[in-house]
N, C-alpha and C positions, 0 to 999 in steps of 0.2 A: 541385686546383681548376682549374677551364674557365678557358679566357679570359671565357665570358660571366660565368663567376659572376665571377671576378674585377671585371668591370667593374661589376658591380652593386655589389659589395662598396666597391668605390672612390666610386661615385655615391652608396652610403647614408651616408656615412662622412664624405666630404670636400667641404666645401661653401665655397666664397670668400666669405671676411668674416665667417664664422660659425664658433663653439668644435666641437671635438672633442663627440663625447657624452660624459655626463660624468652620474656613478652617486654615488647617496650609500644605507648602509647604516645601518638603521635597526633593531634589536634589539626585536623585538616580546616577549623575558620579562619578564615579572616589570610587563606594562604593563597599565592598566585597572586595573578595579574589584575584580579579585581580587589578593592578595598571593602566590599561589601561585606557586612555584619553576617552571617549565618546561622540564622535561628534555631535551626537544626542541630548545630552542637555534633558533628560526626569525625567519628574518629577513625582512626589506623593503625590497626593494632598487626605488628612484625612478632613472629613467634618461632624460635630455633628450634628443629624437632631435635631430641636425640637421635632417636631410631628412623631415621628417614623409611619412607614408601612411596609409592608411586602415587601423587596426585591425580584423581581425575576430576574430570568438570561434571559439578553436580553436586561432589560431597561435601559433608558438614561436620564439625568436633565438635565436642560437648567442652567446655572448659571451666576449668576450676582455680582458683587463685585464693589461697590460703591469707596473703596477704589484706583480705579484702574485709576479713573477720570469720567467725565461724559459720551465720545462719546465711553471710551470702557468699563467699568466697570459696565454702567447700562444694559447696552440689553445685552441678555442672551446667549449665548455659548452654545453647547451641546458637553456632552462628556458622553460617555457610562458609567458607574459603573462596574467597576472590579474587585471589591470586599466589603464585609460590614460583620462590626459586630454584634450583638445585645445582648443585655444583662440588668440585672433591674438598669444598670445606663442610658440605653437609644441605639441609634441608629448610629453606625458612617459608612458611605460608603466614599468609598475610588474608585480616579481616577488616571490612567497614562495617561498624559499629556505629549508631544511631543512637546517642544519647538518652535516655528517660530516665528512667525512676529506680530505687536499689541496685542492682548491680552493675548497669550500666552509669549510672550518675557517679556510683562510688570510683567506680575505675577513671573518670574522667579528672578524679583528684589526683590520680600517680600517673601524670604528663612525664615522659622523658625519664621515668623511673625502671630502672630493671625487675621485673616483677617474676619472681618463681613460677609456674603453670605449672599444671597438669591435665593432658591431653587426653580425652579419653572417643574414641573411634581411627581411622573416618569411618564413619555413614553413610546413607545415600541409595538412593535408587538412579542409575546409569538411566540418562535419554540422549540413545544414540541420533543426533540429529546430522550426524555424516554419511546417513541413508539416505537422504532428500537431494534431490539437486537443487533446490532451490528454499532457503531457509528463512523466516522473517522473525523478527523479534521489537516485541514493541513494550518501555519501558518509559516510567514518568516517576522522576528525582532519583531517592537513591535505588529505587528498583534497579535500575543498569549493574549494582553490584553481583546480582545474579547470571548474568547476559555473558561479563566481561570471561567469564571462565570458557565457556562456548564459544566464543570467536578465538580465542588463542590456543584453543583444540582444534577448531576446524579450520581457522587461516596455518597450523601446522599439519594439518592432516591434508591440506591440499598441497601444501609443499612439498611433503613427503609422500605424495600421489594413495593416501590411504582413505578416502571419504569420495563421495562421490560429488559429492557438495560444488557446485558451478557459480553461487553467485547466495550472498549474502545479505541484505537490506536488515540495518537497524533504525528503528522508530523510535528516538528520544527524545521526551519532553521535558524540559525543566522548568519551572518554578523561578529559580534566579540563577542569576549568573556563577555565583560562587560556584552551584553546583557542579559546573563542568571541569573544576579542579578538582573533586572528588577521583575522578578517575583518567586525570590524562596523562598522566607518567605512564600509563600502564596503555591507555590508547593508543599514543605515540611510539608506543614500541608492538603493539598488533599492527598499525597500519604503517609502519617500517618493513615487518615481515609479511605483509600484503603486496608480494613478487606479484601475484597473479590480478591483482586490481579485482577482487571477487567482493572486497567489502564495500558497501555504500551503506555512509550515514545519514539520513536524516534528521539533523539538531532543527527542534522547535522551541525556541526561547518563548516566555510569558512575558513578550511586551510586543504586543498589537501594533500594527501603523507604518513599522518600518519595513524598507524594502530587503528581499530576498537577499544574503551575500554570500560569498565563499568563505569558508571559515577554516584556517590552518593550511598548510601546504598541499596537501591531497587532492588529488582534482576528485574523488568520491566523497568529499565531504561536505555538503550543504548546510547550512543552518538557514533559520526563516523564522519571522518574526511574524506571520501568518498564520490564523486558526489550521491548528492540527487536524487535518479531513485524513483518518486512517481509513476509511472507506475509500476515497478515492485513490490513497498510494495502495491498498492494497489490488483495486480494481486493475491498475497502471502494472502493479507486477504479475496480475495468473495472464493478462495475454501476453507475455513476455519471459514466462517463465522457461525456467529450463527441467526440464523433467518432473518427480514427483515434488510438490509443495506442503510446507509445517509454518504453522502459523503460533509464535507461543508468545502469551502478551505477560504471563506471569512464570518468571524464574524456580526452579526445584529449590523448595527449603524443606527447613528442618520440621518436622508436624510438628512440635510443639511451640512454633510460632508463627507460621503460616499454612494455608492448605497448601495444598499440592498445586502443578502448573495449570496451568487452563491451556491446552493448546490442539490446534485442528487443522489436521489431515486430509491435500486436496490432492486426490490421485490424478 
Protein backbone atom coordinates (compact mmCIF):
# COMPACT_ATOMS: atom_id res chain seq x y z
CA UNK A 1 0.00 0.00 0.00
CA UNK A 2 1.31 3.88 -1.11
CA UNK A 3 1.60 6.28 1.28
CA UNK A 4 -1.24 8.03 -0.91
CA UNK A 5 -3.48 5.08 -0.61
CA UNK A 6 -2.56 4.79 2.85
CA UNK A 7 -3.62 8.23 3.55
CA UNK A 8 -6.97 7.95 1.85
CA UNK A 9 -7.54 4.70 3.66
CA UNK A 10 -6.98 6.76 7.05
CA UNK A 11 -9.24 9.84 5.82
CA UNK A 12 -12.12 7.29 4.89
CA UNK A 13 -11.97 5.36 7.94
CA UNK A 14 -11.12 7.84 10.72
CA UNK A 15 -13.20 10.72 11.49
CA UNK A 16 -13.09 12.90 15.24
CA UNK A 17 -16.20 12.47 17.11
CA UNK A 18 -17.68 10.02 14.77
CA UNK A 19 -17.99 5.71 15.17
CA UNK A 20 -15.92 3.50 13.19
CA UNK A 21 -18.17 2.07 10.13
CA UNK A 22 -19.94 -0.25 11.34
CA UNK A 23 -21.82 -3.43 9.15
CA UNK A 24 -24.87 -5.48 10.16
CA UNK A 25 -25.58 -8.95 8.30
CA UNK A 26 -28.73 -9.69 7.27
CA UNK A 27 -29.80 -13.38 5.76
CA UNK A 28 -31.87 -12.76 2.80
CA UNK A 29 -33.17 -17.08 2.93
CA UNK A 30 -35.89 -18.27 3.50
CA UNK A 31 -37.36 -14.16 3.46
CA UNK A 32 -40.50 -12.89 1.42
CA UNK A 33 -43.39 -14.40 0.24
CA UNK A 34 -41.84 -17.59 -0.80
CA UNK A 35 -41.09 -20.35 1.86
CA UNK A 36 -38.41 -21.82 -0.43
CA UNK A 37 -34.98 -23.10 1.12
CA UNK A 38 -32.25 -21.09 -0.67
CA UNK A 39 -29.25 -22.91 -1.22
CA UNK A 40 -27.37 -20.13 -2.10
CA UNK A 41 -27.07 -18.81 1.46
CA UNK A 42 -27.06 -14.77 0.31
CA UNK A 43 -26.79 -12.19 2.29
CA UNK A 44 -27.14 -8.25 2.93
CA UNK A 45 -24.69 -6.70 4.37
CA UNK A 46 -25.82 -2.50 5.38
CA UNK A 47 -22.50 -0.54 6.12
CA UNK A 48 -22.56 3.16 7.88
CA UNK A 49 -19.66 5.23 6.13
CA UNK A 50 -18.15 7.59 8.41
CA UNK A 51 -16.86 9.97 5.83
CA UNK A 52 -19.62 9.90 3.17
CA UNK A 53 -18.85 10.32 -0.82
CA UNK A 54 -20.65 10.32 -3.53
CA UNK A 55 -21.79 6.86 -4.74
CA UNK A 56 -21.64 5.96 -8.27
CA UNK A 57 -22.76 2.90 -10.22
CA UNK A 58 -20.09 0.60 -10.90
CA UNK A 59 -17.87 0.96 -7.84
CA UNK A 60 -16.54 -1.44 -5.50
CA UNK A 61 -14.78 -1.41 -1.57
CA UNK A 62 -12.40 -3.69 -0.49
CA UNK A 63 -13.58 -4.66 3.09
CA UNK A 64 -12.00 -5.56 6.21
CA UNK A 65 -13.53 -6.79 9.57
CA UNK A 66 -11.28 -7.39 12.33
CA UNK A 67 -13.80 -9.23 14.09
CA UNK A 68 -13.61 -12.02 11.73
CA UNK A 69 -9.84 -13.17 13.05
CA UNK A 70 -6.54 -12.09 11.88
CA UNK A 71 -5.65 -14.22 8.49
CA UNK A 72 -9.34 -13.38 7.16
CA UNK A 73 -10.79 -10.42 8.70
CA UNK A 74 -7.88 -8.01 8.22
CA UNK A 75 -7.11 -8.02 4.33
CA UNK A 76 -9.61 -6.67 2.39
CA UNK A 77 -12.39 -8.39 0.09
CA UNK A 78 -14.04 -6.53 -2.61
CA UNK A 79 -17.53 -6.58 -3.31
CA UNK A 80 -19.29 -4.26 -5.63
CA UNK A 81 -22.06 -1.71 -3.82
CA UNK A 82 -25.43 -2.46 -4.81
CA UNK A 83 -26.98 -0.15 -3.44
CA UNK A 84 -26.66 3.14 -0.81
CA UNK A 85 -28.51 5.57 0.82
CA UNK A 86 -27.84 9.07 1.89
CA UNK A 87 -29.36 11.36 3.89
CA UNK A 88 -28.34 14.38 6.72
CA UNK A 89 -27.83 11.38 9.04
CA UNK A 90 -25.12 10.33 6.88
CA UNK A 91 -24.00 7.57 4.24
CA UNK A 92 -25.13 3.75 4.27
CA UNK A 93 -24.15 1.42 1.12
CA UNK A 94 -25.24 -1.84 1.11
CA UNK A 95 -23.77 -5.36 -0.36
CA UNK A 96 -25.18 -8.82 -1.59
CA UNK A 97 -22.85 -11.20 -0.52
CA UNK A 98 -22.97 -14.93 -1.89
CA UNK A 99 -22.08 -17.17 0.72
CA UNK A 100 -18.84 -19.84 0.21
CA UNK A 101 -16.02 -20.51 1.91
CA UNK A 102 -13.52 -18.38 4.63
CA UNK A 103 -14.58 -15.16 4.75
CA UNK A 104 -17.81 -15.17 3.38
CA UNK A 105 -18.89 -18.41 5.43
CA UNK A 106 -17.37 -16.72 8.51
CA UNK A 107 -19.26 -13.54 8.19
CA UNK A 108 -22.54 -15.56 7.82
CA UNK A 109 -21.88 -16.64 11.60
CA UNK A 110 -22.41 -12.59 12.90
CA UNK A 111 -26.31 -12.48 11.48
CA UNK A 112 -27.78 -9.25 13.02
CA UNK A 113 -24.49 -8.45 14.83
CA UNK A 114 -22.93 -4.92 14.75
CA UNK A 115 -19.64 -5.68 13.35
CA UNK A 116 -16.58 -2.79 13.30
CA UNK A 117 -15.39 -2.42 9.32
CA UNK A 118 -13.02 -0.92 7.70
CA UNK A 119 -13.61 0.55 4.22
CA UNK A 120 -11.00 0.91 2.11
CA UNK A 121 -11.81 2.75 -1.72
CA UNK A 122 -14.36 3.15 -3.80
CA UNK A 123 -12.85 1.68 -6.92
CA UNK A 124 -14.09 1.29 -10.11
CA UNK A 125 -13.99 2.13 -13.63
CA UNK A 126 -17.19 4.55 -14.63
CA UNK A 127 -19.59 2.84 -17.66
CA UNK A 128 -21.32 5.79 -18.62
CA UNK A 129 -24.37 3.98 -20.09
CA UNK A 130 -26.63 7.36 -20.04
CA UNK A 131 -24.86 7.84 -23.68
CA UNK A 132 -27.08 5.19 -25.22
CA UNK A 133 -30.77 5.72 -25.86
CA UNK A 134 -31.49 2.53 -25.69
CA UNK A 135 -29.82 0.28 -22.90
CA UNK A 136 -30.16 -3.62 -22.36
CA UNK A 137 -29.07 -5.68 -19.55
CA UNK A 138 -29.13 -9.40 -19.25
CA UNK A 139 -28.70 -11.06 -15.86
CA UNK A 140 -29.07 -14.84 -14.46
CA UNK A 141 -29.48 -15.22 -10.33
CA UNK A 142 -27.55 -13.16 -8.30
CA UNK A 143 -25.80 -11.33 -11.31
CA UNK A 144 -28.79 -8.53 -11.08
CA UNK A 145 -26.70 -7.31 -7.97
CA UNK A 146 -24.65 -5.66 -10.53
CA UNK A 147 -27.35 -4.26 -12.94
CA UNK A 148 -29.46 -2.78 -9.79
CA UNK A 149 -26.89 0.16 -9.47
CA UNK A 150 -27.49 1.24 -13.22
CA UNK A 151 -31.08 1.42 -13.39
CA UNK A 152 -31.29 3.67 -10.29
CA UNK A 153 -28.51 5.95 -12.06
CA UNK A 154 -30.35 6.13 -15.10
CA UNK A 155 -34.13 5.90 -14.01
CA UNK A 156 -32.59 9.24 -11.97
CA UNK A 157 -30.75 10.62 -14.59
CA UNK A 158 -33.80 10.62 -16.83
CA UNK A 159 -35.85 12.27 -14.17
CA UNK A 160 -33.41 14.80 -13.85
CA UNK A 161 -33.28 14.93 -17.78
CA UNK A 162 -29.31 14.21 -17.40
CA UNK A 163 -28.78 10.81 -19.81
CA UNK A 164 -29.96 10.57 -22.86
CA UNK A 165 -31.18 7.05 -22.17
CA UNK A 166 -35.04 6.62 -23.75
CA UNK A 167 -36.05 3.17 -22.83
CA UNK A 168 -34.47 0.45 -20.72
CA UNK A 169 -35.08 -3.45 -21.15
CA UNK A 170 -33.76 -5.85 -18.41
CA UNK A 171 -33.25 -9.74 -19.08
CA UNK A 172 -33.52 -11.71 -15.79
CA UNK A 173 -33.35 -15.20 -15.31
CA UNK A 174 -33.67 -16.88 -12.15
CA UNK A 175 -33.04 -20.33 -10.87
CA UNK A 176 -35.92 -20.25 -8.16
CA UNK A 177 -38.11 -18.23 -6.76
CA UNK A 178 -36.54 -17.00 -3.60
CA UNK A 179 -34.21 -15.31 -5.78
CA UNK A 180 -36.51 -12.48 -6.57
CA UNK A 181 -36.43 -11.36 -3.02
CA UNK A 182 -32.95 -10.89 -3.15
CA UNK A 183 -33.61 -7.55 -4.67
CA UNK A 184 -37.12 -6.21 -4.56
CA UNK A 185 -37.11 -3.66 -1.75
CA UNK A 186 -34.76 -2.07 -3.91
CA UNK A 187 -36.82 -2.77 -7.44
CA UNK A 188 -39.88 -1.59 -5.86
CA UNK A 189 -38.43 1.62 -5.25
CA UNK A 190 -36.59 1.96 -8.95
CA UNK A 191 -39.86 1.18 -10.57
CA UNK A 192 -41.69 3.65 -8.21
CA UNK A 193 -39.25 6.43 -9.55
CA UNK A 194 -39.97 5.03 -13.04
CA UNK A 195 -42.17 8.48 -13.79
CA UNK A 196 -41.16 8.05 -17.34
CA UNK A 197 -42.20 4.16 -17.90
CA UNK A 198 -38.66 3.77 -19.62
CA UNK A 199 -38.02 0.38 -17.66
CA UNK A 200 -39.23 -3.07 -18.89
CA UNK A 201 -38.39 -6.24 -17.15
CA UNK A 202 -38.18 -9.24 -18.34
CA UNK A 203 -38.45 -12.01 -15.34
CA UNK A 204 -37.73 -15.57 -16.76
CA UNK A 205 -38.52 -17.99 -13.93
CA UNK A 206 -36.86 -21.80 -14.25
CA UNK A 207 -39.98 -23.71 -14.25
CA UNK A 208 -41.04 -24.55 -17.83
CA UNK A 209 -44.91 -25.20 -18.76
CA UNK A 210 -46.62 -22.53 -17.32
CA UNK A 211 -48.30 -19.72 -19.08
CA UNK A 212 -46.92 -16.14 -19.39
CA UNK A 213 -48.27 -13.71 -16.29
CA UNK A 214 -47.87 -10.12 -15.05
CA UNK A 215 -46.01 -10.08 -12.12
CA UNK A 216 -46.35 -6.99 -9.45
CA UNK A 217 -48.12 -3.95 -10.20
CA UNK A 218 -46.15 -2.46 -13.22
CA UNK A 219 -47.61 -2.79 -16.37
CA UNK A 220 -43.52 -3.13 -17.69
CA UNK A 221 -43.11 -5.87 -15.74
CA UNK A 222 -43.51 -9.44 -17.27
CA UNK A 223 -42.28 -12.53 -15.92
CA UNK A 224 -42.56 -16.00 -18.03
CA UNK A 225 -42.18 -19.28 -17.36
CA UNK A 226 -40.96 -19.90 -20.91
CA UNK A 227 -37.28 -20.77 -22.28
CA UNK A 228 -35.37 -17.53 -22.18
CA UNK A 229 -34.79 -16.77 -26.35
CA UNK A 230 -32.35 -13.62 -25.54
CA UNK A 231 -31.95 -13.75 -29.28
CA UNK A 232 -35.16 -13.08 -30.04
CA UNK A 233 -35.95 -10.22 -27.23
CA UNK A 234 -32.85 -8.80 -28.48
CA UNK A 235 -33.88 -8.98 -32.26
CA UNK A 236 -37.55 -7.42 -31.02
CA UNK A 237 -35.61 -4.47 -29.51
CA UNK A 238 -32.80 -2.97 -32.33
CA UNK A 239 -36.02 -2.68 -34.81
CA UNK A 240 -37.45 -0.60 -32.20
CA UNK A 241 -34.76 0.87 -30.68
CA UNK A 242 -34.31 4.40 -29.91
CA UNK A 243 -31.04 5.79 -30.82
CA UNK A 244 -27.72 4.40 -30.13
CA UNK A 245 -27.76 0.63 -28.46
CA UNK A 246 -25.43 -1.17 -25.30
CA UNK A 247 -25.96 -4.52 -24.82
CA UNK A 248 -24.11 -5.75 -21.34
CA UNK A 249 -24.92 -9.33 -20.11
CA UNK A 250 -22.20 -9.16 -17.35
CA UNK A 251 -22.01 -6.32 -14.59
CA UNK A 252 -18.38 -4.14 -13.70
CA UNK A 253 -16.81 -6.04 -10.72
CA UNK A 254 -14.04 -5.96 -8.77
CA UNK A 255 -10.82 -7.81 -10.93
CA UNK A 256 -10.15 -9.68 -8.29
CA UNK A 257 -13.31 -11.67 -8.48
CA UNK A 258 -14.70 -11.27 -11.74
CA UNK A 259 -13.46 -10.23 -15.30
CA UNK A 260 -14.58 -7.21 -16.42
CA UNK A 261 -18.39 -6.57 -18.36
CA UNK A 262 -18.72 -8.22 -21.74
CA UNK A 263 -20.87 -5.69 -23.41
CA UNK A 264 -21.66 -4.49 -27.16
CA UNK A 265 -22.04 -1.46 -29.01
CA UNK A 266 -24.85 -1.19 -31.76
CA UNK A 267 -24.49 2.18 -33.45
Amino acid sequence: MSMVHWCLFVFRNFVFGRPFATAVVKPLSNQGATSELDPEQVMQVDITIPRPWRVRAGQHIFLSIPKLGILRGLRGHPFVITWWDRDITGLTVTLLIKSRTGFTRELRRHVDKPLRVFVDGPFGIRHNFGDYGTVVMVATGIGIAGHIPYLKELISGYNSCEVKTRRILLIWKTQRECQQQWVKQWMDQILQFDTGLILEISLHAQEYGKKGLAYGTHDELNKSFAPLDVEGLLQKELSARRGRIIVSRKPPAPPATAPPPASVLIN
